[in-house]
C-alpha angles and dihedrals in degrees: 000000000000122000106232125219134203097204104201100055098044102093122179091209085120093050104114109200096199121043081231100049118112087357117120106232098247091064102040102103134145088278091065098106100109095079085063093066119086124207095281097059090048092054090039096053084048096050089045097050082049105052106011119085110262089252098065092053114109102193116229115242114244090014107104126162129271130207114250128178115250114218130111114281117203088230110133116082131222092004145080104234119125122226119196108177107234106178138013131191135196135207123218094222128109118272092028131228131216126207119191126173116209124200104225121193125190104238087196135082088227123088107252123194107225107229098179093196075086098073123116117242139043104293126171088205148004148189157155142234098222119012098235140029129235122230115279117271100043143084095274101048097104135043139159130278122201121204129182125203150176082224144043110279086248098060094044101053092054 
């Protein structure tokens, strides 16, 4: 399955070029190579840890999970779809980033289009696993969100 973006909101201003930019020196180590990865790898590394086998998984070095609180969020506007937050990562680099993917699942019998710019909350990116969601009840009525932050999902859903 295809990974969808939405274009406009992914930004690369925490993309780091060098593992020593913007890193104080006392925490620059080997383990630094998170500050190399942009919004799309991140997003990438979470959908693939969600759908892939396990064996086909290469961990990203400096990404490590977090632990984040399952239970359903009211975040999506003007819809009836369900989000429950499953996994969330971490990068080592300063600032950090979190990645959380959420299970969404459509509450309705009608087919809804999932237009993530609708989510509750101050992401830096976001995306979906499948760009629409069947009508309750079949095979297509959940699908993954991906949401990247400069906080952990909890704090910024307050």
């Amino acid at each position: 399955h295809q990974v969808v973006i939405v274009d406009e909101v992914i930004e690369r201003k925490h993309k780091i070029t060098s593992k020593t930019d913007s890193i104080p020196a006392s925490t620059t180590n080997a383990k630094s190579y998170a500050s190399n990865y942009d919004y799309v790898d991140l997003i990438r590394y979470a959908a693939q840890n969600m759908y892939a086998p396990k064996r086909l998984v290469k961990d990203l070095e400096g990404v490590s999970r977090f632990p984040v609180i399952s239970k359903i969020y009211p975040l999506y506007r003007g819809q009836k779809i369900t989000t429950v937050p499953v996994i969330q990562w971490k990068t080592n680099s300063v600032p950090s980033l979190y990645i959380t993917a959420l299970s969404a699942h459509n509450a309705t019998k009608q087919l809804l289009d999932i237009d993530v710019r609708k989510i509750r909350g101050s992401w830096l990116a976001r995306s979906s696993q499948h760009g629409a969601l069947g009508p309750n009840g079949t095979k297509t009525d959940s699908t993954t969100i991906y949401l990247v932050s400069d906080k952990p999902f909890q704090e910024v859903i307050r």
